[in-house]
TIVOMI-732213 format. One record per atom (N, C-alpha, C): x, y, z; residue in one letter; atom name. Coordinates in Angstrom, 3 decimals. Example, Ala and Ser with C-alpha at 12.3 -4.5 7.8 and 13.67 -1.06 7.14 Angstrom:
2
         u         v         w  rest  atom
    13.190    -5.690     7.800     A     N
    12.300    -4.500     7.800     A    CA
    13.200    -3.300     7.800     A     C
    12.850    -2.250     7.080     S     N
    13.670    -1.060     7.140     S    CA
    12.900     0.030     7.870     S     C
REM end
This chain:
92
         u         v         w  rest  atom
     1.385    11.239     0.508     X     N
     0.078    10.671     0.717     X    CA
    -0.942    11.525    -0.050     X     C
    -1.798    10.971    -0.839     X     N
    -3.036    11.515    -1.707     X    CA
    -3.712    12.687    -0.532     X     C
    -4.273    13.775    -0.849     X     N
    -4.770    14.882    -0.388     X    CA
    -6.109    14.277     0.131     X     C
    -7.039    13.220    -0.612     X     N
    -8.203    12.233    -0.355     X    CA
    -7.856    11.670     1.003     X     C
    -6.976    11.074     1.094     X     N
    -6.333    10.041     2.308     X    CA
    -6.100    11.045     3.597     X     C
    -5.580    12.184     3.343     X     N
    -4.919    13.322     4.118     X    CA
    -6.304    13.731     4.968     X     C
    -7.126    13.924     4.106     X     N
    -8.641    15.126     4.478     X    CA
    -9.433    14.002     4.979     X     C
    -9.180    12.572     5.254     X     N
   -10.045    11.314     5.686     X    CA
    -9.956    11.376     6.902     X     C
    -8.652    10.738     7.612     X     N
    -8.025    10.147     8.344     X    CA
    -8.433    11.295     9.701     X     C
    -8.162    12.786     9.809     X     N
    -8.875    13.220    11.110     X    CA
   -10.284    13.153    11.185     X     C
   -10.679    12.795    10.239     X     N
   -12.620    12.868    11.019     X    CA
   -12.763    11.326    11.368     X     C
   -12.159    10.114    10.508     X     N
   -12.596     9.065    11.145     X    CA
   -12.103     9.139    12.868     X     C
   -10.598     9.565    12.877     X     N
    -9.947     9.033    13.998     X    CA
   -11.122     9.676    15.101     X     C
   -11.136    11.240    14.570     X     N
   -12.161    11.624    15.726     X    CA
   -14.051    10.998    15.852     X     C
   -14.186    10.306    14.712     X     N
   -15.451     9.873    15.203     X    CA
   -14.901     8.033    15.540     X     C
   -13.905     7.586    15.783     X     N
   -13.486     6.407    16.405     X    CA
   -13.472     6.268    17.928     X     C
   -12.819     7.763    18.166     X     N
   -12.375     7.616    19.836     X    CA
   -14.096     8.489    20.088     X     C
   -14.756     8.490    19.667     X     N
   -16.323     8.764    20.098     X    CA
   -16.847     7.871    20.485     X     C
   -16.558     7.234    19.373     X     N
   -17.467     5.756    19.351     X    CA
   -16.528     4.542    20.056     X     C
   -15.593     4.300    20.646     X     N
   -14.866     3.959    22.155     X    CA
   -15.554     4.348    22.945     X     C
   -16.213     5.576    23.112     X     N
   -16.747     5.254    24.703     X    CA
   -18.301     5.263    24.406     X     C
   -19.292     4.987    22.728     X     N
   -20.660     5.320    22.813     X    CA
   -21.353     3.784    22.557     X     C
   -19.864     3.277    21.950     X     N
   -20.654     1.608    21.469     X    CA
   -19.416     0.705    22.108     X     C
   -20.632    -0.530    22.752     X     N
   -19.968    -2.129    22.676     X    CA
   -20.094    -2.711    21.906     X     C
   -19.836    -2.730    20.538     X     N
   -20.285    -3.560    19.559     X    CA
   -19.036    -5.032    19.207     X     C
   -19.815    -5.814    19.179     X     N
   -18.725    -7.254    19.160     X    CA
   -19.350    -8.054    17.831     X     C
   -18.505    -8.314    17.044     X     N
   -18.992    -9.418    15.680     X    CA
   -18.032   -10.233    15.795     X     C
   -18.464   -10.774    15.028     X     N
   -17.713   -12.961    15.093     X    CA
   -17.679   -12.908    13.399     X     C
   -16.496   -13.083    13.203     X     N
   -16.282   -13.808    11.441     X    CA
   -15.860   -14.931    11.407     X     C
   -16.504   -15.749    10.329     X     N
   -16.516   -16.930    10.560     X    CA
   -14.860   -17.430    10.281     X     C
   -14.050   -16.915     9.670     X     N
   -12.423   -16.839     9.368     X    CA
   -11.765   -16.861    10.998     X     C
   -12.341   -16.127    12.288     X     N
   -11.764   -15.215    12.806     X    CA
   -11.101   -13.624    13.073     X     C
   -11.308   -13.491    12.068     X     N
   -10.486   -11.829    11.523     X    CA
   -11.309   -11.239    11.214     X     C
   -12.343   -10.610    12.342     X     N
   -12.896    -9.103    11.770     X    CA
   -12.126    -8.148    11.746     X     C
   -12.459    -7.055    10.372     X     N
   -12.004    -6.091    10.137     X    CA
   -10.619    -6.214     9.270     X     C
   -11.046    -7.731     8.246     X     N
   -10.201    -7.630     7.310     X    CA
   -11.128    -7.612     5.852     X     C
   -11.628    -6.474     5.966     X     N
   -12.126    -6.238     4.684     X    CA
   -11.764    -6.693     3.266     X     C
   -10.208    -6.600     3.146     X     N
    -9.782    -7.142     2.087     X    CA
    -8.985    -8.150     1.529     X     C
    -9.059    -9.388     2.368     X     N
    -8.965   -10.541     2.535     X    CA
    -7.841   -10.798     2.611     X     C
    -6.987   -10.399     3.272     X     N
    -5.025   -10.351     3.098     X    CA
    -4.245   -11.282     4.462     X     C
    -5.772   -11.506     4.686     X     N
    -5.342   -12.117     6.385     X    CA
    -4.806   -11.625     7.399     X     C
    -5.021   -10.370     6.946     X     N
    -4.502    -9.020     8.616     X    CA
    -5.033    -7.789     8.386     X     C
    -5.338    -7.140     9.301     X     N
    -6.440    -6.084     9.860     X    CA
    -5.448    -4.689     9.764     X     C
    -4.692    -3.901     9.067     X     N
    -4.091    -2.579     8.604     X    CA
    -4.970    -1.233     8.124     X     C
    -3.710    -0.782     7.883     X     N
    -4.223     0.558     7.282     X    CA
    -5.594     0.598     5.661     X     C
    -5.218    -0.657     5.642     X     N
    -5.593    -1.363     4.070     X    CA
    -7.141    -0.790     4.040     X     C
    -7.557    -1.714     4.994     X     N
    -8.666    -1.656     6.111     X    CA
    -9.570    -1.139     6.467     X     C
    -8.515    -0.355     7.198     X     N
    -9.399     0.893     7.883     X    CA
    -9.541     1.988     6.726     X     C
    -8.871     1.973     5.944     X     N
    -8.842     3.111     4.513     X    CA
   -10.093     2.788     4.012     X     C
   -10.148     1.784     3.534     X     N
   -11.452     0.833     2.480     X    CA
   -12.421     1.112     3.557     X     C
   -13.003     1.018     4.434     X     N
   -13.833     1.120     5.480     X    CA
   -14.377     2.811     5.590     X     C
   -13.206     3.468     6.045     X     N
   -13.546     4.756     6.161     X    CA
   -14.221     5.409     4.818     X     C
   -13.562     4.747     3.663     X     N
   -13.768     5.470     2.337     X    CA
   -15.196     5.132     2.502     X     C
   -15.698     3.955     2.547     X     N
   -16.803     3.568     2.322     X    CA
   -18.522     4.048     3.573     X     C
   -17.720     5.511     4.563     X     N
   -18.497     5.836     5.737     X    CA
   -19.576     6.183     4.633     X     C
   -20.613     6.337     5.215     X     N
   -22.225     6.744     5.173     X    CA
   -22.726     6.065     4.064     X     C
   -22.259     5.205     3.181     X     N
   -23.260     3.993     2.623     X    CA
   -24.062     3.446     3.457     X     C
   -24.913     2.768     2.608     X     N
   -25.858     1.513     2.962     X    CA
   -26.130     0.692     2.040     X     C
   -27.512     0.169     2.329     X     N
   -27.652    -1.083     1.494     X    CA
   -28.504    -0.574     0.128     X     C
   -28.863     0.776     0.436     X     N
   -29.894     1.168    -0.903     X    CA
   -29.111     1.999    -1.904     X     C
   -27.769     1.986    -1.525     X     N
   -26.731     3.120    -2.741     X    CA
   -26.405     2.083    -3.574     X     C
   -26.270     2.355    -4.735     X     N
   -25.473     1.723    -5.782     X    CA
   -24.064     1.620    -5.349     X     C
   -23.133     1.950    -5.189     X     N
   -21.823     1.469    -4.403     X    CA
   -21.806     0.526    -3.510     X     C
   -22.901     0.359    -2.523     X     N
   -22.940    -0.425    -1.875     X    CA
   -21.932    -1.374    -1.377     X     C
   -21.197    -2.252    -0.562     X     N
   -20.395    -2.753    -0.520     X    CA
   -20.312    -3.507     0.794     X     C
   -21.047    -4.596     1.049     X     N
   -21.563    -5.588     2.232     X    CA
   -20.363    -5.794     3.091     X     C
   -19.479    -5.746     2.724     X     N
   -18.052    -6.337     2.917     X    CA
   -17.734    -5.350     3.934     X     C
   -17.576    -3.667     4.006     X     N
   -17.180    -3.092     4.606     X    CA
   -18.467    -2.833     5.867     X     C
   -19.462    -3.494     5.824     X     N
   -20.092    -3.370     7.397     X    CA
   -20.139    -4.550     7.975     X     C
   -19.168    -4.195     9.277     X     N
   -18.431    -5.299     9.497     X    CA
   -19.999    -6.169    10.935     X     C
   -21.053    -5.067    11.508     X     N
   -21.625    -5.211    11.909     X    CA
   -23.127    -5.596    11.459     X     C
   -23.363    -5.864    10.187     X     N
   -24.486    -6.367     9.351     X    CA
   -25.507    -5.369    10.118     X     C
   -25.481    -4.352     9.772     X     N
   -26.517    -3.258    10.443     X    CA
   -27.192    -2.530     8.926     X     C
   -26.427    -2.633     7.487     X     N
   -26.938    -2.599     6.735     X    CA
   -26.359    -0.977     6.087     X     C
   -25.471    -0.373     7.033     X     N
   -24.606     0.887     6.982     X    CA
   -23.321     0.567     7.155     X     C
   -22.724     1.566     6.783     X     N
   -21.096     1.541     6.788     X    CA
   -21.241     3.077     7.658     X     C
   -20.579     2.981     9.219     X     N
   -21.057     3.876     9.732     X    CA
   -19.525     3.541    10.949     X     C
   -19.729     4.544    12.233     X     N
   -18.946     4.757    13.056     X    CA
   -18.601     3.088    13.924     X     C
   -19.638     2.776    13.794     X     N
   -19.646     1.095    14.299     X    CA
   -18.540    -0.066    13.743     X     C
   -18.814     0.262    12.113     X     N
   -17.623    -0.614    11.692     X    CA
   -16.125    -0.068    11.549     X     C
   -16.005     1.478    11.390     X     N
   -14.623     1.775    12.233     X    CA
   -14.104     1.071    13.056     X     C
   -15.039     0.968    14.020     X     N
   -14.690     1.348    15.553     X    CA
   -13.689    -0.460    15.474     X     C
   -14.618    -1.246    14.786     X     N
   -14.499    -2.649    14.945     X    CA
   -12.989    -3.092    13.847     X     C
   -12.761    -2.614    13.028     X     N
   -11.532    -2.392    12.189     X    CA
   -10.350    -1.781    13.527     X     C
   -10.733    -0.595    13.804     X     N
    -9.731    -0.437    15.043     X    CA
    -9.379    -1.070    16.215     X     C
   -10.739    -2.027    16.447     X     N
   -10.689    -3.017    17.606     X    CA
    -9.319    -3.738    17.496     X     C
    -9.321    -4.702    15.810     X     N
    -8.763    -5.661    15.728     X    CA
    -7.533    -5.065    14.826     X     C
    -7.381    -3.738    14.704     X     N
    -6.044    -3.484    14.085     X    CA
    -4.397    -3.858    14.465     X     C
    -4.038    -4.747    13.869     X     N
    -2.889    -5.478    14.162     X    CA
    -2.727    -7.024    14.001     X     C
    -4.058    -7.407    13.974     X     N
    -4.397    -9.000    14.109     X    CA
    -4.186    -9.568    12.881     X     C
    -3.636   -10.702    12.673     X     N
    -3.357   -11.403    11.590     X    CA
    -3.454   -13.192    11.518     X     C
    -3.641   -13.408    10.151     X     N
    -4.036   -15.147    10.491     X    CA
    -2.130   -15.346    10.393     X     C
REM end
């Protein structure tokens, strides 16, 4: 596994199970499948990778990337983790 992927994966997990007990956050896609960022028709590692990569954007960075806030709050933040992990496993 890439050293990038390696040095990711403990800070999201630990700001995920934070944000389990700090937010109720619930979104509706019009597909059904939140937290399939990358249109494959199921909610994986794919996912949550593309998501995490994309923590502390918004809407005023050039990278920008609408797709990965899954809560239209206008950030890519602990919220749309949380909501990728909600539905991790789900598939059309």
């Amino acid at each position: 596994m890439p050293k990038r992927i390696v040095s990711v994966i403990p800070w999201t997990l630990l700001a995920l199970c934070l944000s389990m007990f700090a937010f109720s956050v619930r979104t509706v896609k019009a597909d059904g499948l939140v937290g399939d960022v990358n249109g494959d028709k199921k909610v994986d590692i794919k996912d949550y990778y593309l998501v995490a990569k994309a923590y502390g954007t918004n809407s005023n960075m050039p990278n920008w990337n609408p797709a990965y806030d899954l809560n239209n709050d206008q950030q890519v933040d602990v919220k749309d983790i949380y909501e990728v992990a909600l539905h991790f496993g789900e598939s059309i």
